[in-house]
C-alpha positions as a printed Julia matrix, in Angstrom:
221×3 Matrix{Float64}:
   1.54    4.2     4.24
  -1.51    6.47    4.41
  -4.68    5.88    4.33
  -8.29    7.45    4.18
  -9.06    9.18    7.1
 -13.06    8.89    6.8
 -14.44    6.35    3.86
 -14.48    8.09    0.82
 -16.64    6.84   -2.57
 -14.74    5.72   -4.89
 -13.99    7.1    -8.88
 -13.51    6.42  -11.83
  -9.97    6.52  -12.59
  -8.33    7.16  -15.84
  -6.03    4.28  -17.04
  -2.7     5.94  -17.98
  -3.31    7.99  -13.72
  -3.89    4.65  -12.47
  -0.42    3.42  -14.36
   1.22    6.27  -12.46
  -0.27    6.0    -9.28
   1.15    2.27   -8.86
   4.6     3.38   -9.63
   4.71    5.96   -6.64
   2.94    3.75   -4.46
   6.01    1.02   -5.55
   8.3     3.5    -5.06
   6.71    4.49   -1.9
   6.79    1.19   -0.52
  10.41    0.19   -0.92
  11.25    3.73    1.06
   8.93    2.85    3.41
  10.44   -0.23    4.97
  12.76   -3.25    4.61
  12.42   -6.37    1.85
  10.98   -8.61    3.38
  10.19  -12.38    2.02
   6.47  -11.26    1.23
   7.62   -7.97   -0.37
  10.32   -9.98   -2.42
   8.08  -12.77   -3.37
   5.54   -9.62   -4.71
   8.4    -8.34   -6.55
   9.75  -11.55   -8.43
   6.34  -13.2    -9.24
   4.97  -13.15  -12.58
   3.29   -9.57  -12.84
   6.11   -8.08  -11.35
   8.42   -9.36  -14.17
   5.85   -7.93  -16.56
   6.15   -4.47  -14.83
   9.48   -4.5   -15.07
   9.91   -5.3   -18.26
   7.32   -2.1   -19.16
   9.16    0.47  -17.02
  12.69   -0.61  -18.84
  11.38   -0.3   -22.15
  11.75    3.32  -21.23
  15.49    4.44  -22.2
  15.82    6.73  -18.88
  14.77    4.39  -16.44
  15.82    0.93  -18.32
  19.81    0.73  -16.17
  18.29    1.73  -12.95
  15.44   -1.06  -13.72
  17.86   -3.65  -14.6
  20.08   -3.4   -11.7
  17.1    -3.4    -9.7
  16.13   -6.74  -11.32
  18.92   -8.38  -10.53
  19.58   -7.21   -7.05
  16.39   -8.77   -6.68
  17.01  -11.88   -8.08
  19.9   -11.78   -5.63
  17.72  -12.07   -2.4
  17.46  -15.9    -2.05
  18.61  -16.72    0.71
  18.2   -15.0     5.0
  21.37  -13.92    4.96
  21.1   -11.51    1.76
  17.46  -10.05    2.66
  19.46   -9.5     6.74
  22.37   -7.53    4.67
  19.75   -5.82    2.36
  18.08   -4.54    5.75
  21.16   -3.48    6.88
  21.57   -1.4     4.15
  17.98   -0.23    4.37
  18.69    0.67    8.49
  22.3     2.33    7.88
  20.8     4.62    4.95
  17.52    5.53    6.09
  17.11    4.5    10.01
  20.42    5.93   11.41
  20.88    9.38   11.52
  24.69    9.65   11.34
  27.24   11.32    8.53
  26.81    8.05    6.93
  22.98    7.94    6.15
  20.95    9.78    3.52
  18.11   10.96    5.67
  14.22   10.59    3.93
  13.36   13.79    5.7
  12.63   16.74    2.49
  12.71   18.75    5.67
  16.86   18.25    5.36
  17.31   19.35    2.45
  14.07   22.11    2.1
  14.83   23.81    5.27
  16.01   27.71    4.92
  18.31   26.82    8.4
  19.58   24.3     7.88
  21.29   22.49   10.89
  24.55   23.55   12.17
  27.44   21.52   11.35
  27.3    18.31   13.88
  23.75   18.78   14.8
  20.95   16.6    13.77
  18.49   17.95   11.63
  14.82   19.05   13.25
  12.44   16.57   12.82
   8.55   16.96   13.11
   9.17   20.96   11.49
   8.18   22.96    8.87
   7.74   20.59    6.12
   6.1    17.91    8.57
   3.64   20.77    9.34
   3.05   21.28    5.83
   2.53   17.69    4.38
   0.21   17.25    7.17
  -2.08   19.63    6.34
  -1.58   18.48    2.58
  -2.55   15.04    4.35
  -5.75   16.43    6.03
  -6.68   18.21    3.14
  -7.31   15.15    1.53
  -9.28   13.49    4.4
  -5.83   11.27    4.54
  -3.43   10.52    7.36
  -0.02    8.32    7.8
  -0.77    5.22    9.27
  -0.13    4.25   12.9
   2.26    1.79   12.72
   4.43    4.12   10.06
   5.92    6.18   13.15
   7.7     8.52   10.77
   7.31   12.6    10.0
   5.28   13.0     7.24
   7.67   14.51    4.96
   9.27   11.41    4.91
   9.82   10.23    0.96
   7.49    7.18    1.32
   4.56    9.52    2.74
   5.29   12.0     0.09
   5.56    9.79   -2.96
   2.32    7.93   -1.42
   0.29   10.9    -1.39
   1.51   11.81   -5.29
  -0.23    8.2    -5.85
  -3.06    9.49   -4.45
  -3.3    12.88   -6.26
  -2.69   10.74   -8.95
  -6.72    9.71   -9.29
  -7.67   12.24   -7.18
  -6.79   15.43   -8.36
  -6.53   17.67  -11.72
  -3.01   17.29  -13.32
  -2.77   21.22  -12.72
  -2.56   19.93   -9.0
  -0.33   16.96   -9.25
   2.34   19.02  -11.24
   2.07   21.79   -8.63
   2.68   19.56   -5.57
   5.51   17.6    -7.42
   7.1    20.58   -8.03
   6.96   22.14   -5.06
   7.55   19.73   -2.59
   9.36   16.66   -4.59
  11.33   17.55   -7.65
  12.97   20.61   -5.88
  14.8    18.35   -3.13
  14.41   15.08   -4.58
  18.34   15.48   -6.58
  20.32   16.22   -3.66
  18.58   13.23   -1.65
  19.68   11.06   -4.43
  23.22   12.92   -4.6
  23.31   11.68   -0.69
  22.54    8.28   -0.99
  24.79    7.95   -3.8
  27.34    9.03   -1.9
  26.55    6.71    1.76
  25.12    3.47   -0.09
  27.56    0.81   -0.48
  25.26   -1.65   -1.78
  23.65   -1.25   -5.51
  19.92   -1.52   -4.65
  18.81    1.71   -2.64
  21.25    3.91   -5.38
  19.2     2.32   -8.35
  15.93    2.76   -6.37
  16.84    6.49   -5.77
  18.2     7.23   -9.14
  15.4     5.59  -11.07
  12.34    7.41   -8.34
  14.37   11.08   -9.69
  13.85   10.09  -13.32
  10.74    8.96  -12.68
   9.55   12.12  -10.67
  11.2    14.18  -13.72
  10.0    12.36  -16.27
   6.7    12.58  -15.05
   6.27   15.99  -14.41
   7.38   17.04  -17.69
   4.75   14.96  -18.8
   2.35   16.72  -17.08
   3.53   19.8   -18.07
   2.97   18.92  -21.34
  -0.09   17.83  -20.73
  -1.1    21.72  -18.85
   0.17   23.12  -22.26
């Protein structure tokens, strides 16, 4: 999703950041692209159960995880992963009435579009989360042709700030550029999805994001 723009020495990275950092870079992933049989097989194997069954012991996130689970458990044969993509494309790939665009741009943007026009792409907020990007000697990777305020670039840098940055940092950025658009994306996709998985994913990545950053805020005070 992104990756280090120059090599960068690597730290020593507190356990309960690196716990959080995998979960937005999972969460990251499945916005990023399609199930495919690798992603599902790294999904359903053995650790992945285990992970599962951690993040649902957690009352908030525990009906979002289950269904989740057993959409999963659903993919086995072509012709589910093909609808699952199709669900993927119509949502996230499509920009019509009837997708829930990925852009925070959409729903950050002080104009928004006029009614029938398609939102601007490659504005403000891409600006912004590139610089964020090059701040931290990162940058979206090449075959990821997508603005970076896309959701998967966004919750992949959080994974970085993660074990990168002071919490005073992380709970700034989440704040200001992920919790304040992050309800009405899930609102939209809600609304457009008429499969189960991409609603759970959505509705348990808002918990998440929430839960998290009053965590952190705890943690500040």
């Amino acid at each position: 999703m992104i990756k280090d723009a120059v090599n960068t020495e690597s730290v020593e990275v507190n356990p309960v950041h690196q716990v959080r950092s995998t979960i937005y870079q999972l969460l990251s992933s499945l916005f990023a692209k399609e199930i495919d049989h690798k992603i599902l097989h790294d999904l359903t194997s053995e650790q992945a159960k285990h992970f599962w069954a951690q993040l649902s012991s957690e009352v908030d996130f525990k009906a979002d995880v289950d269904i989740l689970v057993a959409e999963l458990a659903k993919l086995n044969t072509d012709k589910a992963l093909l609808e699952l993509a199709a669900d993927y494309c119509g949502l996230f790939l499509v920009g019509t009435k009837y997708s829930a665009s990925p852009y925070a741009s959409l729903y950050l943007d002080s104009k928004p579009a006029a009614k029938g026009e398609e939102p601007l792409l490659f504005g403000e907020q891409h600006q912004q989360m590139t610089q964020f990007l090059k701040q931290s000697q990162l940058q979206v990777q090449s075959e990821f042709p997508e603005p970076a305020d896309h959701i998967a670039v966004i919750l992949a840098y959080v994974a970085h700030l993660c074990t990168h940055s002071d919490e005073a940092e992380q709970y700034s950025f989440i704040k200001a550029n992920l919790a304040n658009w992050l309800g009405n994306f899930v609102a939209k996709v809600t609304e457009v999805d008429t499969g189960h998985f991409y609603q759970a994913l959505a509705r348990l990545t808002y918990s998440w994001v929430k839960s998290d950053a009053d965590w952190l805020e705890s943690e500040l005070n």
